[in-house]
C-alpha positions in Angstrom: -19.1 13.1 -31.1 -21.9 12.7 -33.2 -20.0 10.1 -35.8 -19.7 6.8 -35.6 -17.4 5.0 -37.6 -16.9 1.4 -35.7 -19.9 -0.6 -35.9 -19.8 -4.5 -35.6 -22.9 -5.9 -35.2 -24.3 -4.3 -32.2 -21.2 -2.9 -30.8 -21.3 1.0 -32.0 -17.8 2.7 -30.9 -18.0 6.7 -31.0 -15.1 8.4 -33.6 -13.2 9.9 -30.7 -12.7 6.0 -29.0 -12.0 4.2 -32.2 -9.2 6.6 -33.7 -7.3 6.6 -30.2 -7.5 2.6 -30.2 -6.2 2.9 -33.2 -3.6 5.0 -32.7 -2.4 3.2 -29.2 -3.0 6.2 -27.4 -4.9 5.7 -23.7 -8.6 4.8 -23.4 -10.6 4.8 -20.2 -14.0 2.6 -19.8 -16.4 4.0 -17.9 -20.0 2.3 -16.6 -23.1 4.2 -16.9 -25.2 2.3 -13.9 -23.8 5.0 -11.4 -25.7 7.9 -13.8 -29.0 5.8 -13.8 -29.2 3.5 -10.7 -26.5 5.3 -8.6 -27.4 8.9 -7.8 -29.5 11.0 -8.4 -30.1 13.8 -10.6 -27.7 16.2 -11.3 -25.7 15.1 -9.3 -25.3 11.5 -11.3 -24.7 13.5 -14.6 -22.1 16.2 -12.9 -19.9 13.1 -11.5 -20.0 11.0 -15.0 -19.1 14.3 -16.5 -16.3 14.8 -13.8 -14.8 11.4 -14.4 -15.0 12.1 -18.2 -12.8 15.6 -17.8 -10.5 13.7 -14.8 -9.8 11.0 -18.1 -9.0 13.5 -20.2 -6.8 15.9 -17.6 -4.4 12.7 -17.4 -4.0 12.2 -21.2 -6.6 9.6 -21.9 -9.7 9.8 -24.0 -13.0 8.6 -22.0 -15.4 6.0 -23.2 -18.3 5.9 -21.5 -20.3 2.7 -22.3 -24.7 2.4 -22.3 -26.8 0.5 -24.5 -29.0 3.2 -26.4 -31.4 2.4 -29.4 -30.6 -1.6 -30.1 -26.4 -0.6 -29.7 -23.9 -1.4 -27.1 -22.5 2.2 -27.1 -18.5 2.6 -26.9 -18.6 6.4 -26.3 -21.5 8.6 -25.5 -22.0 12.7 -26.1 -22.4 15.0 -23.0 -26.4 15.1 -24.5 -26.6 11.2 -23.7 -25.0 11.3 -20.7 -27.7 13.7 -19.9 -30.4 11.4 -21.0 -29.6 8.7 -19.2 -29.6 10.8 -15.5 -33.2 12.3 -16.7 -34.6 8.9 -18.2 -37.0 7.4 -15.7 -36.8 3.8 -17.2 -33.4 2.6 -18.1 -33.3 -1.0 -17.4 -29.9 -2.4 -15.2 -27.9 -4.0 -18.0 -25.8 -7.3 -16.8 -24.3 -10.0 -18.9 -27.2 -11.7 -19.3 -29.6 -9.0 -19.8 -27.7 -7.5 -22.7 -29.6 -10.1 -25.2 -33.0 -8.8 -24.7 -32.4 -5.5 -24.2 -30.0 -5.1 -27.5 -33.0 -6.8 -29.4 -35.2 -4.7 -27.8 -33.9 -1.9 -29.0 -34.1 0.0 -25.5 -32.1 2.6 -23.2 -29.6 0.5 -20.7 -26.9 1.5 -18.0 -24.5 -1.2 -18.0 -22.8 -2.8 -15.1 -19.3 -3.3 -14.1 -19.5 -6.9 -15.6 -21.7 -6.0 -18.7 -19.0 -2.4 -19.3 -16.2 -4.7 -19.1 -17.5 -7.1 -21.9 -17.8 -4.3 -24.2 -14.2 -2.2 -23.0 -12.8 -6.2 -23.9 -14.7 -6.3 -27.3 -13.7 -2.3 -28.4 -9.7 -3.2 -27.3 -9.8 -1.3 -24.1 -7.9 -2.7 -20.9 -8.4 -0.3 -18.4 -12.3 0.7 -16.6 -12.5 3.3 -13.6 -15.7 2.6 -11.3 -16.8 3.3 -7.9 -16.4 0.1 -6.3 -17.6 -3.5 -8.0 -20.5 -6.2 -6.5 -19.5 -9.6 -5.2 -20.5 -11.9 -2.2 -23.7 -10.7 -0.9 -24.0 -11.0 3.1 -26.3 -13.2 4.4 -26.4 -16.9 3.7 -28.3 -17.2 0.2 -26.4 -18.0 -2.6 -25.8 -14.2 -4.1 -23.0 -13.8 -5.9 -22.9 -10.4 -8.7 -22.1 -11.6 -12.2 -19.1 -8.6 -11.9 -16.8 -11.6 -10.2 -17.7 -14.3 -13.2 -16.2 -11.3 -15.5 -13.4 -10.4 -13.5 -12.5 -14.0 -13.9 -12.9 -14.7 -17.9 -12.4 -10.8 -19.2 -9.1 -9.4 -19.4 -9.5 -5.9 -18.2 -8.4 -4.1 -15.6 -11.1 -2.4 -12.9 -9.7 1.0 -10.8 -11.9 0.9 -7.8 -12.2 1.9 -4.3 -12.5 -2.4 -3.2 -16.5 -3.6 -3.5 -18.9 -1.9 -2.2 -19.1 -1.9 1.5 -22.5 -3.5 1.7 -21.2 -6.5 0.6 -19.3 -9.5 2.4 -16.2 -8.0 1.8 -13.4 -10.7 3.1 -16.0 -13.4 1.3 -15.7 -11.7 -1.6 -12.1 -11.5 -1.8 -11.8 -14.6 -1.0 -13.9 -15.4 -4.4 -11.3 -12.9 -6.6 -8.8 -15.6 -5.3 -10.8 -18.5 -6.4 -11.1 -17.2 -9.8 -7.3 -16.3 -9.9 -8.3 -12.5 -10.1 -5.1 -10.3 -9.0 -5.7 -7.3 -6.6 -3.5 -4.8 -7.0 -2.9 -2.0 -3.9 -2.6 1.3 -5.5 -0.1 2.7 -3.2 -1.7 0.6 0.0 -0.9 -2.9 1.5 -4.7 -3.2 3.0 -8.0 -3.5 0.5 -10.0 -0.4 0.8 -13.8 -0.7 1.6 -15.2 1.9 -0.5 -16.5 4.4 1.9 -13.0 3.5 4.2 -9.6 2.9 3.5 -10.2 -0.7 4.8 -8.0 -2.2 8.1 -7.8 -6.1 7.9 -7.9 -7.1 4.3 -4.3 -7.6 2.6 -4.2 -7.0 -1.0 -2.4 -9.8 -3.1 0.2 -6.8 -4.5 1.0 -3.2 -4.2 2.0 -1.0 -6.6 3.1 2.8 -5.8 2.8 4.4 -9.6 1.0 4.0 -12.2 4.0 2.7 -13.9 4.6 -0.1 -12.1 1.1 -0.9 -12.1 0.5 -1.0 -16.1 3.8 -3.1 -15.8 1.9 -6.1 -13.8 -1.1 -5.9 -15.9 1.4 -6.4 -18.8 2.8 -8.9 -17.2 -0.3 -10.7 -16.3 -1.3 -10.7 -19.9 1.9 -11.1 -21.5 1.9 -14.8 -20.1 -1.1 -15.8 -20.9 -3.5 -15.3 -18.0 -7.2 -13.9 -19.6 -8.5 -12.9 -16.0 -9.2 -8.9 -15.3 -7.3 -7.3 -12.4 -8.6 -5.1 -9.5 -6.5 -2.4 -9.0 -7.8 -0.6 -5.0 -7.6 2.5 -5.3 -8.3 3.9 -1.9 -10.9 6.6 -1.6 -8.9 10.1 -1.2 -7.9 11.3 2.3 -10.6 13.9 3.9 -13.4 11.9 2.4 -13.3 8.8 4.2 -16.8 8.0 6.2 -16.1 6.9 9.9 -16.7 3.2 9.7 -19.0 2.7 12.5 -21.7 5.2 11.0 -21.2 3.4 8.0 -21.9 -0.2 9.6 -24.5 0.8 11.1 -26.7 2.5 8.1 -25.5 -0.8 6.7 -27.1 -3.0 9.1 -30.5 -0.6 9.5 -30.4 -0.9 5.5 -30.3 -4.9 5.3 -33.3 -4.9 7.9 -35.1 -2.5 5.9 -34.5 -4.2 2.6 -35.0 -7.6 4.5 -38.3 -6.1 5.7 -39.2 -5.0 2.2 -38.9 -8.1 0.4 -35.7 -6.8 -1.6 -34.0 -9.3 -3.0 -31.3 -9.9 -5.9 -29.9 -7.1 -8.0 -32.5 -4.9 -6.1 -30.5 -4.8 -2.8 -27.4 -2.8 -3.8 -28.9 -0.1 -4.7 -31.3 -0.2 -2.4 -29.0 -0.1 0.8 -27.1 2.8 -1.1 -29.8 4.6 -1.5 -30.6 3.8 1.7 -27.2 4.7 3.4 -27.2 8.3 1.7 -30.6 9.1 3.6 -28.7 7.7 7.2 -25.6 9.6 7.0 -27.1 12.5 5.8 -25.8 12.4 2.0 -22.6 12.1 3.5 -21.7 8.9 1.6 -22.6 9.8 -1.6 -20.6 12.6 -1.3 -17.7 10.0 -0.5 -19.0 7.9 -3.1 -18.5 11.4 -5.9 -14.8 12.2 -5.0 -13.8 8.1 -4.9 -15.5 7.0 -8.3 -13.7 10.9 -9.6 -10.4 9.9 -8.0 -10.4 6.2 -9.9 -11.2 7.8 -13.0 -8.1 10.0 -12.6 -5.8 7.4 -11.6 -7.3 4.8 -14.2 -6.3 7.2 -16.8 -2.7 7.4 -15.6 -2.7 3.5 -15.1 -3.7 3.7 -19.5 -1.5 6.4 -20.4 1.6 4.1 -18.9 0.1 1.0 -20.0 -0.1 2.4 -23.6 3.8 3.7 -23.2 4.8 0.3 -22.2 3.1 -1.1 -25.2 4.8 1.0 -27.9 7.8 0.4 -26.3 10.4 -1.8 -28.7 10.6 -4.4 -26.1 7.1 -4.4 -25.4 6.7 -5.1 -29.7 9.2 -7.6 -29.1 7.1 -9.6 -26.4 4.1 -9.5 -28.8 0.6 -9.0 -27.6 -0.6 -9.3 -24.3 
């Protein structure tokens, strides 16, 4: 994949991407925070390689998505992907840090809102991710700049719920605000990343990837430009027993609180810090979920791409 033949302005889409755009076949987004800032090494590059191969095992093609050398990278090579779990220094890339770090011409991993800005601008609809940020606990006004895309980007995010060290009912109580559907995949409760979830009801369930791509359609067909959640629960036999995971949550907060960690430093911070409580149990969890999205996200794109070259669909024009 070492051609490039989409470049406008700093928005560089690999070969592979741009002819299956162009084509209508399937594309997957994937972020590239959980090789740099997620785990660590192999094991960061072994799982984005995994979700790449669980993409392509469902008919999709994946499109991994970094900043590298001054471009917003639509696509990487199995050598980049490498790079960015070895780099040391690979600066978090949100919304409004893709500016300076573009111009810069440095090495970013981008988040789930700064991913879904470039799947919009390269035509894709569908991302796969662990799980996304949103309300922060605590009373300080911390809200992750994933929600202000879910609300203005039209692309759909496959994910386990937000991550568990978040507010999670505050937070879904924000997707609501911003008119952002949440779609069950083949559950009625939202799951909480490392758990299925218990007391959170989803705002639709869909049992197929079918019927899913048809409410994303749907949602775009009439107009609406908001993204979608889809939960996807994480799979059975690797769910974490919720009370060990509150309670490396709560120990984390103190630490972090204790630490002076604050802002986009606290995520990863209590993950980090709930690996080392349960043992590396959760980021175990946290491999097979984020694997298990990508797999379903691609079945989500292959129907959503189906439905599109459909004559009705054509019919309906874009959505």
């Amino acid at each position: 994949m070492t051609d490039r033949i989409q470049a406008t302005g700093h928005l560089l889409v690999a070969d592979e991407v741009s002819e299956a755009l162009a084509a209508g076949r399937a594309v997957v987004a994937l972020e590239s925070t959980i090789i740099s800032h997620g785990m660590p090494y192999p094991d960061n590059v072994s799982t984005a390689m995994a979700c790449e191969a669980a993409v392509r095992e469902v008919g999709a093609v994946p499109a991994t998505v970094a900043v590298i050398d001054g471009a917003l990278r639509v696509g990487l090579a199995g050598n980049e992907v490498e790079m960015l779990g070895l780099a040391g220094e690979v600066a978090k890339v949100s919304l409004r840090d893709l500016g300076w770090v573009l111009s810069g011409a440095g090495v970013g991993a981008t988040t789930v809102a700064a991913t879904m800005h470039a799947a919009e601008l390269a035509g894709i609809r569908v991302f796969a991710t662990g799980g996304i940020g949103g309300v922060h606990r605590g009373g300080e006004l911390d809200v992750s700049a994933d929600l202000t895309a879910l609300g203005t980007i039209p692309v759909a995010v496959v994910c386990s719920g937000p991550k568990a060290v978040l507010d999670v009912a505050r937070t879904v109580e924000a997707l609501e605000t911003l008119g952002v559907p949440v779609i069950g995949q083949g559950v009625d409760m939202l799951p909480e990343f490392w758990t299925r979830g218990t007391d959170l009801p989803v705002s639709a369930r869909s049992d197929d990837a079918t019927r899913t791509a048809a409410i994303l359609d749907a949602h775009w067909g009439c107009g609406l430009t908001t993204g979608a959640v889809v939960a996807n629960p994480i799979p059975v036999g690797h769910e974490l027993d919720r009370d060990m995971i509150a309670a490396a949550i709560e120990s984390g907060l103190a630490a972090a609180t204790a630490r002076g960690v604050r802002g986009r430093d606290v995520t990863p911070f209590l993950l980090t810090h709930v690996a080392a409580a349960t043992d590396g149990r959760s980021q175990v969890a946290n491999m097979a979920l984020v694997r298990d999205n990508a797999a379903v996200a691609g079945r989500i794109a292959v129907a959503l791409s189906a439905l599109r070259a459909s004559p009705d669909t054509r019919e309906r024009g874009p959505g």
